[in-house]
C-alpha positions as CSV (number, residue, x, y, z in Angstrom):
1,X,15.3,-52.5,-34.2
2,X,18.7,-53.2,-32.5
3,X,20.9,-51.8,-34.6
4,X,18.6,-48.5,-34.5
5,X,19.6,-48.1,-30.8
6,X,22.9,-49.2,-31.0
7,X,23.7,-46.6,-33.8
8,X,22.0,-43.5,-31.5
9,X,24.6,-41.8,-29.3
10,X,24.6,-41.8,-25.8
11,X,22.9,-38.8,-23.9
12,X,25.8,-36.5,-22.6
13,X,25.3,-35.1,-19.2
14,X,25.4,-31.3,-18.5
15,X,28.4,-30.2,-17.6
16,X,28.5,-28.7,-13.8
17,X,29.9,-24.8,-13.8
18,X,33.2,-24.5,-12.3
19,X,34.0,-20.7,-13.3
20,X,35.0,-19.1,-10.1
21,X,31.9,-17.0,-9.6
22,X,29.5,-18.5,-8.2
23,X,25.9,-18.7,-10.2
24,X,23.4,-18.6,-7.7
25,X,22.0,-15.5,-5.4
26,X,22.2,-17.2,-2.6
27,X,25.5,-18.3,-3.1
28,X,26.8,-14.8,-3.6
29,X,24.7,-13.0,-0.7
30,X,23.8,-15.9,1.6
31,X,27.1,-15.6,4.2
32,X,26.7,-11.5,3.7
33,X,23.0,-12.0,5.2
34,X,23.9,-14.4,7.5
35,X,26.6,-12.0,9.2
36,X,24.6,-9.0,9.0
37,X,22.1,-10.5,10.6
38,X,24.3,-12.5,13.9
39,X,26.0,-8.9,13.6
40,X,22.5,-6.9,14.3
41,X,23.2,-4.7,11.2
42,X,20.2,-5.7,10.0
43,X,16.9,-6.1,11.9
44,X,13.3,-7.6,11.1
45,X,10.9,-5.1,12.3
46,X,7.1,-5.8,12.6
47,X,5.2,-3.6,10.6
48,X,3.1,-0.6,12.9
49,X,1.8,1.4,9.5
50,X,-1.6,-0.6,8.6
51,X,-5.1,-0.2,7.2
52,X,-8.1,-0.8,9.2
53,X,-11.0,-1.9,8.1
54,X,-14.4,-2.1,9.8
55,X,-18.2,-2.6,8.8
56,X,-20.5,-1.1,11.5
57,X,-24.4,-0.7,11.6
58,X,-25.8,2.8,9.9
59,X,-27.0,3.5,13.3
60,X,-23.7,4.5,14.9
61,X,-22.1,7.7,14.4
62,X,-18.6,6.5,13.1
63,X,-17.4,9.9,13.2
64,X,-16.3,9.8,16.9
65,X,-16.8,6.3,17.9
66,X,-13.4,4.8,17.8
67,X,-11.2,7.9,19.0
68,X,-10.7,6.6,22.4
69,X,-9.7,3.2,21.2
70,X,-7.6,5.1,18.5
71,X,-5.9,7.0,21.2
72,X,-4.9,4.1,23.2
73,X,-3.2,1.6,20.3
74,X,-2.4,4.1,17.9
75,X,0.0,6.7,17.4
76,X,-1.2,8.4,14.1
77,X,-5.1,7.4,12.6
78,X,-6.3,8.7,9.5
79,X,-10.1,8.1,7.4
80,X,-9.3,7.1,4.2
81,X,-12.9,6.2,2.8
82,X,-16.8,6.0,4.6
83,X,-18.6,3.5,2.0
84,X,-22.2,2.4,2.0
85,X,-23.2,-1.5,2.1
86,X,-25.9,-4.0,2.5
87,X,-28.7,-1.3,0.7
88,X,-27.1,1.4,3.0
89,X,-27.9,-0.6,6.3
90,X,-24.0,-0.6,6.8
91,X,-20.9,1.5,6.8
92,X,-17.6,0.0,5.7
93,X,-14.4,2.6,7.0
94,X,-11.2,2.5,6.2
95,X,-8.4,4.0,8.0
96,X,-5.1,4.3,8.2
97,X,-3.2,3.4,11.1
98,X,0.0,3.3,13.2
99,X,0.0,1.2,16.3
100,X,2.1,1.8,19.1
101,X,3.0,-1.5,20.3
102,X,2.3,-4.5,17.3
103,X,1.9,-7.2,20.1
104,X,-1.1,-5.2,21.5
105,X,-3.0,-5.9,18.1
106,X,-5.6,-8.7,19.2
107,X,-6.2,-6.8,22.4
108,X,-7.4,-3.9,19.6
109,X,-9.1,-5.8,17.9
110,X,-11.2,-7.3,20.5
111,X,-11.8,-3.6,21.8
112,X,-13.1,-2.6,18.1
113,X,-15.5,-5.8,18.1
114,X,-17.1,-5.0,21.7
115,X,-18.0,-1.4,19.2
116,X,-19.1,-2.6,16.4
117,X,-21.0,-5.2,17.3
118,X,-18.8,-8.4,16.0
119,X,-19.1,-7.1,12.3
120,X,-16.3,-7.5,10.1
121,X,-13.4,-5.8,10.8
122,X,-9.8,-6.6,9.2
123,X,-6.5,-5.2,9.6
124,X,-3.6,-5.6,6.9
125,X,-0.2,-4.3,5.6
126,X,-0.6,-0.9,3.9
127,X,0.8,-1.0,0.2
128,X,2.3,1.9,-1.4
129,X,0.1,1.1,-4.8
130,X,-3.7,1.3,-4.8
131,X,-5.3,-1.9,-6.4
132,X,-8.9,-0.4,-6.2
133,X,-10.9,1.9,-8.4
């Protein structure tokens, strides 16, 4: 059995690049990234397009319940959809929105909950693909 593994070659050890490119992104745009950024080039902007969606009892007419509060956050709002749930007993909406001021997003929100009675209501990043049929 010893002379089996005496007899075996040694494992060889990959050989590190040292071409004069360098092989990873990072490596290639990581300083670019870094200046643009110290630089102010380039700036991380919150997002202000989003969708808004809210459930609300049948009972309430959505058609001009949330225009005040649209008025005050929002620069540009838009009904996308008006679906039945719950055996009709609820209305899901979904809009799309543009908020003026990003930080003022809880305080909307909280405003939309006092409406709707503290149904669902959820707000996301609007994607430029639909995934729903």
């Amino acid at each position: 059995m010893n002379m089996e593994q005496n007899s075996q070659t040694p494992h060889k050890r990959r050989v590190r690049y040292k071409g004069k490119y360098p092989k990873k992104f990072e490596e290639k745009y990581g300083l670019a990234f870094i200046l643009f950024t110290r630089l102010g080039l380039v700036r991380m902007k919150p997002c202000r397009e989003k969708i808004l969606r809210i459930t609300i009892p049948e009972d309430l007419d959505y058609n001009e319940l949330f225009d005040d509060l649209f008025e005050k956050y929002t620069t540009h709002s838009d009904t996308i959809s008006v679906k039945t749930s719950n055996m009709g007993s609820m209305f899901k909406l979904t809009y799309n929105i543009t908020l003026k001021d990003p930080a003022n997003e809880k305080e909307f929100i909280d405003a939309l909950r006092c409406r709707n009675g503290n149904l669902e209501i959820s707000i996301s990043k609007q994607t430029t693909g639909s995934n729903e049929l």
